[in-house]
N, C-alpha and C positions, 0 to 999 in steps of 0.2 A: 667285393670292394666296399669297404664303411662307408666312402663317403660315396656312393652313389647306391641308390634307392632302388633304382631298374635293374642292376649287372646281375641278378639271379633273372630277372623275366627276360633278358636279352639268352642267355644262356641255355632256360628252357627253348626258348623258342628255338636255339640252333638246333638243338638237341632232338626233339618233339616236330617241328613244323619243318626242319630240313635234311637232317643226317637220316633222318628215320626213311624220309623220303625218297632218301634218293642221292641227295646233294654230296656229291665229293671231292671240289675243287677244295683244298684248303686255305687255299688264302681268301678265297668267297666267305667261307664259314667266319673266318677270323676276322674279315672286315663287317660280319654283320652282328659279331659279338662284342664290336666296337662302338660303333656307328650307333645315337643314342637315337633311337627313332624317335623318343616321345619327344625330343627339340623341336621336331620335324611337324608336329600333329597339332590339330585347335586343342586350345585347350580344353574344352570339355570332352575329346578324348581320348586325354594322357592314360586315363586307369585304362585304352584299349588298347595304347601304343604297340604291343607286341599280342593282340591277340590274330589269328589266323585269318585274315580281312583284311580287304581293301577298306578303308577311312577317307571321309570326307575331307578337302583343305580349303572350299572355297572355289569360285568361280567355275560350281557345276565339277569341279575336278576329284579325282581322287588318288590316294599313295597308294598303288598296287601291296596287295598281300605279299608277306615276306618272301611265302616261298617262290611267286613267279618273280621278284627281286633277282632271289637268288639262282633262280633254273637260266634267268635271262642273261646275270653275269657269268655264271658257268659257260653257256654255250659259245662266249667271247674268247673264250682260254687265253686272259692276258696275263702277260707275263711282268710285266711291271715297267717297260720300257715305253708301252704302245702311248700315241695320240688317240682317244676316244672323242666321240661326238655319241652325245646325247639329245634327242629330238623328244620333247617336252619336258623338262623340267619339273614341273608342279612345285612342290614344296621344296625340292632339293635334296629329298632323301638316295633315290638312288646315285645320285652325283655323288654324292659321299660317298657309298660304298665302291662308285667308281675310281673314285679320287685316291682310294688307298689300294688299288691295283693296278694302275699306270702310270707314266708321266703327268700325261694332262688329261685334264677334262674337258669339253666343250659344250657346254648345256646351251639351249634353243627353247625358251617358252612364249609361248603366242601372250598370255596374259599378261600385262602390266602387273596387277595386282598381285600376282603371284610371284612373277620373274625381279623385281624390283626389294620382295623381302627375303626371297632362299640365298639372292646372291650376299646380300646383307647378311643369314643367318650360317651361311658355307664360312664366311670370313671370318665371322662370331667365332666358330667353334675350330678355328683353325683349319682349316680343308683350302690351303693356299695355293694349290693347282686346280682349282676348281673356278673356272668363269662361264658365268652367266649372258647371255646376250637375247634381249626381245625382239622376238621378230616371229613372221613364219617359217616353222620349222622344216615343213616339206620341201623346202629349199635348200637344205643343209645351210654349212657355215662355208661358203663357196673360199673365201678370204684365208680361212688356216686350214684347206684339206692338201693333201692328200691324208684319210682315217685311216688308221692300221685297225680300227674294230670302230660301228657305229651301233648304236643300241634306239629305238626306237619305242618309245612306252603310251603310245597313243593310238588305235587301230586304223585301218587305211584299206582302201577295196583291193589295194598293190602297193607292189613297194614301189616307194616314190623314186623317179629314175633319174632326177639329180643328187640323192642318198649312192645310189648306185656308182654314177659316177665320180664321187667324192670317196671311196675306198682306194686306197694300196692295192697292187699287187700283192692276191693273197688274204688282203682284209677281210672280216668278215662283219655281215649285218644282223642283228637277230629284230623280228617286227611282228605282230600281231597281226595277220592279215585275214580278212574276211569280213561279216555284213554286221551287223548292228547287235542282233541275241549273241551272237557266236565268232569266236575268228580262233585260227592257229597260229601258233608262235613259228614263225617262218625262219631260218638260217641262211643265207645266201654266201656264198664264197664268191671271189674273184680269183680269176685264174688269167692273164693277161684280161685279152677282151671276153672270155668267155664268165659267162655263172653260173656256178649250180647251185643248186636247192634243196634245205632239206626241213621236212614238214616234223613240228613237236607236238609240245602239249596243245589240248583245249584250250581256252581262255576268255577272259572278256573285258575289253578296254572302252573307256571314253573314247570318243572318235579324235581322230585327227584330223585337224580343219585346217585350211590352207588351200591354196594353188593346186599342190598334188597330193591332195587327202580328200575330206571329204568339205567342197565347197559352203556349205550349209546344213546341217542337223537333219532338216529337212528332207537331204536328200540317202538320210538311212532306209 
């Protein structure tokens, strides 16, 4: 596209950092070949916006690499009807690529600083099912559940069990769990009162601070 600068480096990147991968949801792919990450990123690292790396945004935080983005929206398998909840926020990038595979979107950032510009920058760019609300996120958004799928993009020693209890029938979680170097991207189904579990990739997240994350930095 002429008038956008990025739409060859977004395109690599589906290409290169996802398809090659692994990645085969199509509408995942299509929303990340949409979805302009550099709006998303400081500006001093728009020329990285699509390189295969987590980026800095501020307050200690960072926008996960495209492809755990994208491995995290796959394992959601939504279909475009679903209510989402999203537990951290940051910039607002993955809300966006949530935004254009569901109904709604429900993002949760603990930071002010953060939480107060994505939602400003989600409405900027039109992503009009997408709200923002600050607070702690280990607590879900008790107020609009029941979640047909919650995503959680902050690491936790467990999953948080008012996440849990804020799924549908059926819902599904996906969350980075485990210690400080290292956590796996975890799957959770509901099945009435039952869950089961299922273990993905590697990875490695910012912690999740809160109530039911981890109460203090400290205590990685």
């Amino acid at each position: 596209m002429a008038d956008d600068p990025y739409f060859r480096q977004r395109i690599e990147m589906v290409e290169t950092q996802l398809r090659k991968r692994g990645i085969k949801d199509v509408g995942g792919l299509g929303a990340m070949a949409t979805v302009p990450r550099h709006e998303f990123v400081l500006e001093q690292f728009r020329n990285r916006a699509y390189s295969d790396e987590p980026l800095p945004i501020g307050a200690g935080q960072t926008v996960s690499q495209p492809y755990i983005v994208a491995a995290m929206t796959e394992a959601l398998g939504l279909s475009g009807t679903e209510r989402v909840l999203e537990v951290g926020t940051g910039c607002g990038y993955q809300t966006a690529v949530l935004s254009l595979l569901c109904r709604e979107v429900y993002g949760v950032e603990l930071h002010p600083e953060l939480a107060t510009p994505a939602a400003e920058r989600l409405q900027r760019l039109g992503y009009t099912n997408a709200h923002v609300h600050c607070r702690d996120g280990s607590y879900g958004l008790k107020e609009f559940a029941p979640y047909d799928a919650i995503l959680v993009a902050a690491a936790a020693p467990r999953v948080p069990e008012p996440l849990m209890e804020q799924l549908t029938d059926g819902g599904r979680l996906i969350a980075p769990i485990g210690v400080e170097q290292r956590q796996e991207l975890v799957l959770v189904t509901r099945r009435g009162s039952e869950y089961s579990t299922q273990y993905r990739e590697g990875c490695r997240f910012v912690p999740l601070l809160g109530r039911y994350g981890w109460k203090d930095k400290e205590l990685l």
